[in-house]
C-alpha positions as a printed Julia matrix, in Angstrom:
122×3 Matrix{Float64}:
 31.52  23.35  -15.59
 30.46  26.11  -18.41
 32.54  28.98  -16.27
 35.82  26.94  -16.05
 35.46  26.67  -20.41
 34.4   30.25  -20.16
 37.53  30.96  -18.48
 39.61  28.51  -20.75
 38.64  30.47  -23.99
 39.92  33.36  -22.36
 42.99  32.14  -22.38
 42.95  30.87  -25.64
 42.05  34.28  -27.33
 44.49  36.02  -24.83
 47.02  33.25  -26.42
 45.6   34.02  -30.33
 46.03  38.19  -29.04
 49.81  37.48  -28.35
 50.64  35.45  -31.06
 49.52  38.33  -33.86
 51.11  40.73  -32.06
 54.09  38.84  -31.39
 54.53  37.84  -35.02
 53.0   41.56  -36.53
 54.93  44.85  -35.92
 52.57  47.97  -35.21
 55.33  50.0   -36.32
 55.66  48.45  -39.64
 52.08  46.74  -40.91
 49.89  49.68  -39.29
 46.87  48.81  -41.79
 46.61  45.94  -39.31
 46.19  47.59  -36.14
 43.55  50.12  -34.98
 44.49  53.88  -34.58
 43.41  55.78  -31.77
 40.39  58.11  -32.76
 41.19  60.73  -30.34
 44.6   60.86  -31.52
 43.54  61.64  -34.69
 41.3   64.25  -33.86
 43.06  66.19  -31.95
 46.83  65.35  -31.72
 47.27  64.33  -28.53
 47.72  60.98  -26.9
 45.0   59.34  -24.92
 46.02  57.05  -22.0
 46.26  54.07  -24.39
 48.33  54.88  -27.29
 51.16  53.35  -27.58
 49.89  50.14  -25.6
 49.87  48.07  -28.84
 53.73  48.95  -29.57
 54.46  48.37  -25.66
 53.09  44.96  -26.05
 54.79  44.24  -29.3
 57.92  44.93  -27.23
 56.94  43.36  -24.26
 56.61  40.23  -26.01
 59.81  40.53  -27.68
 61.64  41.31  -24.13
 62.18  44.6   -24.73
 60.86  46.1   -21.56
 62.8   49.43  -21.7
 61.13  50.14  -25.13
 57.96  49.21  -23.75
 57.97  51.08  -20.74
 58.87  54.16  -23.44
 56.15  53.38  -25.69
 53.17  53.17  -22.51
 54.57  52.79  -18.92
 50.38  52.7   -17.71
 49.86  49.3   -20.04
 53.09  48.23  -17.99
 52.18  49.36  -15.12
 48.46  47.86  -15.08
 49.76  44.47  -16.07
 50.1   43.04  -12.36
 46.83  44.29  -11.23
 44.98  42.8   -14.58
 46.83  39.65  -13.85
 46.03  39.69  -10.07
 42.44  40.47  -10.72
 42.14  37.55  -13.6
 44.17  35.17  -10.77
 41.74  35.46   -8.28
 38.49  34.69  -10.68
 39.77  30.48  -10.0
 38.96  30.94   -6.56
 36.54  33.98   -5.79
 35.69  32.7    -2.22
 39.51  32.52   -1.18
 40.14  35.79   -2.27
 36.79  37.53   -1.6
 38.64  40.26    0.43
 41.73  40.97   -1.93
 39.08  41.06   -4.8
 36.8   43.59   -3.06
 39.24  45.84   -2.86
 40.57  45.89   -6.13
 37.8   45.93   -7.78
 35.67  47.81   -5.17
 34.51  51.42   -5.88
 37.38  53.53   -4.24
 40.11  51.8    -6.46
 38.48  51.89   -9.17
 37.83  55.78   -8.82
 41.77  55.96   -7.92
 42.26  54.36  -11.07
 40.52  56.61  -12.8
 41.9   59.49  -11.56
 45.56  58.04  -12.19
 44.68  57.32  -15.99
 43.44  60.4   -16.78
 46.57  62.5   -14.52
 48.61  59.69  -16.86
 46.99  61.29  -20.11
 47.62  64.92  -18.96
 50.84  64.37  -18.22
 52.15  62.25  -21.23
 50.8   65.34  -23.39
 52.56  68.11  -21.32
């Protein structure tokens, strides 16, 4: 009983999340968002920024934009969504769950975010 609550109020916050970003604009009211530290230090963007104006735009259908402002938040949306999908039922999907989350992915991931942060400063 606790871990289907658990899961509940993970939806809830994921709900509160996309209602102030819905309703605040990151390009306008930046004293409400957090800026990326790495950024700031040394001028170049990390793998994330961006990923709080993509989902501004996301939200507001404006996938184009989005996809401008960080195509890896776009891109990882599917496989968050999968991976959060399959927590219900972790039996059923045992298999499709070991390999997303199993070592080799997640060391492909790795290695894609950080090509994506090379690239997106070149």
């Amino acid at each position: 009983m606790y871990k289907g609550k658990k899961k509940w109020i993970f939806v809830v916050v994921i709900l509160v999340i996309a209602g102030y970003y819905y309703f605040l604009n990151p390009y306008e009211q930046k004293d409400f968002f957090i800026s990326c530290p790495f950024y700031k230090i040394t001028g170049y963007q990390c793998p994330g920024c961006g990923s709080q104006r993509a989902f501004h735009e996301l939200l507001h259908f404006h996938f184009l934009e989005a996809l401008k402002q960080n195509a890896l938040f776009l891109l990882a949306i599917p496989y968050f969504l999968i991976v959060f999908y399959t927590s219900f039922n972790k039996e059923k999907y045992q298999k499709l769950r070991q390999f997303l989350l199993g070592d080799k992915t997640l060391l492909i991931l790795l290695i894609f975010i950080i090509l994506f942060g090379i690239i997106r400063n070149l």
